[in-house]
C-alpha positions, 0 to 999 in steps of 0.5 A: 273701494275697500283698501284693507288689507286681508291679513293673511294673505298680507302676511304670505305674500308681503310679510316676513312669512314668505322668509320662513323656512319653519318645517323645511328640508334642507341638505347642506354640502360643507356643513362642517365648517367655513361658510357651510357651517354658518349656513347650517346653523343658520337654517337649522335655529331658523326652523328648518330640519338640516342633513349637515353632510361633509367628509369630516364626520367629527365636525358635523358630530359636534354640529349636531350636538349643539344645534339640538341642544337648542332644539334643533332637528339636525342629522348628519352624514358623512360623505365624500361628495365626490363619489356617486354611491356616497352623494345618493346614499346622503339623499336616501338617508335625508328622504329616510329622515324628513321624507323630502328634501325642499332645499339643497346648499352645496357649500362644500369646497376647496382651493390650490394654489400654484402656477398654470404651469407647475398645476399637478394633474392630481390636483386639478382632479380633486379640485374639480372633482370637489368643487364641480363634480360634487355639486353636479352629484348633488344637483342630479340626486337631490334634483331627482327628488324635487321633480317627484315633489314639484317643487324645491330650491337649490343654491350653489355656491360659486366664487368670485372666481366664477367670473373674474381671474385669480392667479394660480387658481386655475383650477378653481376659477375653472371649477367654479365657472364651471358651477356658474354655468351648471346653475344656469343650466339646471335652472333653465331645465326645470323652470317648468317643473318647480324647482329653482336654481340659483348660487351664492357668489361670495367676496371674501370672508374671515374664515380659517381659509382666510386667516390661513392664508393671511398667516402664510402671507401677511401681505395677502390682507391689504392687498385683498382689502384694496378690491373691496369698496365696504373696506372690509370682509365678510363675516361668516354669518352675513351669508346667511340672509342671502341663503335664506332668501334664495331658499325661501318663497321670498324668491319664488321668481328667481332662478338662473340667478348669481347673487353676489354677497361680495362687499361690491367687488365686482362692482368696482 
């Protein structure tokens, strides 16, 4: 019997080709800053062709700078992903662009923080309205999109509050259980039609956020540390591989999936 293997096909079906993400489309939610930012950059030097959306222009202006100074191919967009019109004019432009979106990463997110019981309804609002309304907005856009092509991969970002309580954060928690559950939904939906959907659920990373809230309470750091079994937090970039495995066709036989990135939290 013959035990050598083809070359080629060894290389596209076990190698580290089924990684690449070499002339792919992606549109990115956050890209501005936080984990989206690391993403973004992530994707874009790995070879894909980036939209980096967020509402801050100027951070995803300066982005787009440094990224095509190494030979990137990046644009960006800005948009309030809570608002219809903005999300699908952020699709239109990224088709205008690339002439197909292949991956979609909603990173875009925010958190406030108080008790149940003093939670504005302003704020509840935006809180969902970010974290929830806009990742459904881009699902529906962007999703609509993929059908066309057959094909494409989504990855929503969740939180560990997608399935565990974090005081004062119901609205968060809520939202993103919320992004959990759209997850499973849309990738129960269009399993048969060529797109996968599946989210990152990440632990706690040195982000601003963090180093915002540690400023605010010092105490907020070991307290924090005492849930991870790594004994550390994350760094930035070490949400990268998961992204780009979950947007590659290294997962091409996952969907409906929660990956978490959280240093064994929920584990323990």
């Amino acid at each position: 019997m013959d035990t050598k293997f083809e070359t080629d096909k060894y290389k596209k079906n076990y190698g580290i080709e089924q990684f690449s993400l070499d002339g792919k489309s992606a549109i990115i939610t956050g890209a501005g800053s936080g984990l989206g930012l690391e993403v973004a950059k992530g994707f874009a030097l790995s070879g894909a062709k980036v939209s980096l959306v967020d509402i801050d222009f100027d951070s995803i202006k300066k982005l787009k700078g440094e990224l095509e100074g190494n030979g990137c191919d990046v644009i960006a967009i800005c948009a309030n992903i809570t608002k219809s019109e903005e999300v699908q004019t952020a699709v239109e432009k990224t088709i205008e662009k690339y002439k197909r979106i292949d991956i979609l990463v909603n990173c875009a997110g925010i958190t406030r923080r108080m008790p149940l019981e003093d939670f504005s309804e302003k704020d509840w609002d935006l809180v969902m309205d970010v974290n929830l309304k806009g990742s459904f907005l881009f699902n529906k856009y962007a999703g609509r999109e993929m059908l066309k092509q057959k094909k494409g991969s989504i990855i929503n970002f969740g939180s560990l509050g997608s399935l565990v309580a974090i005081p004062n954060s119901s609205a968060y928690c809520s939202s993103k259980g919320g992004v959990a559950m759209l997850t499973k939904t849309a990738a129960v939906e269009w399993a048969g039609k060529g797109i996968r959907v599946n989210a990152i659920i990440p632990g706690t990373f040195k982000t601003a956020l963090l180093k915002q809230c540690i400023e605010e309470n010092p105490a907020y750091e070991q307290e924090m540390l005492k849930r991870f079994p790594i004994s550390r937090f994350g760094e930035p970039e070490e949400i990268v591989g998961a992204c780009i495995f979950l947007a590659s066709e290294a997962s091409s036989f996952v969907t409906g999936h929660l990956l978490y990135v959280d240093g064994g939290c929920i584990a323990y």
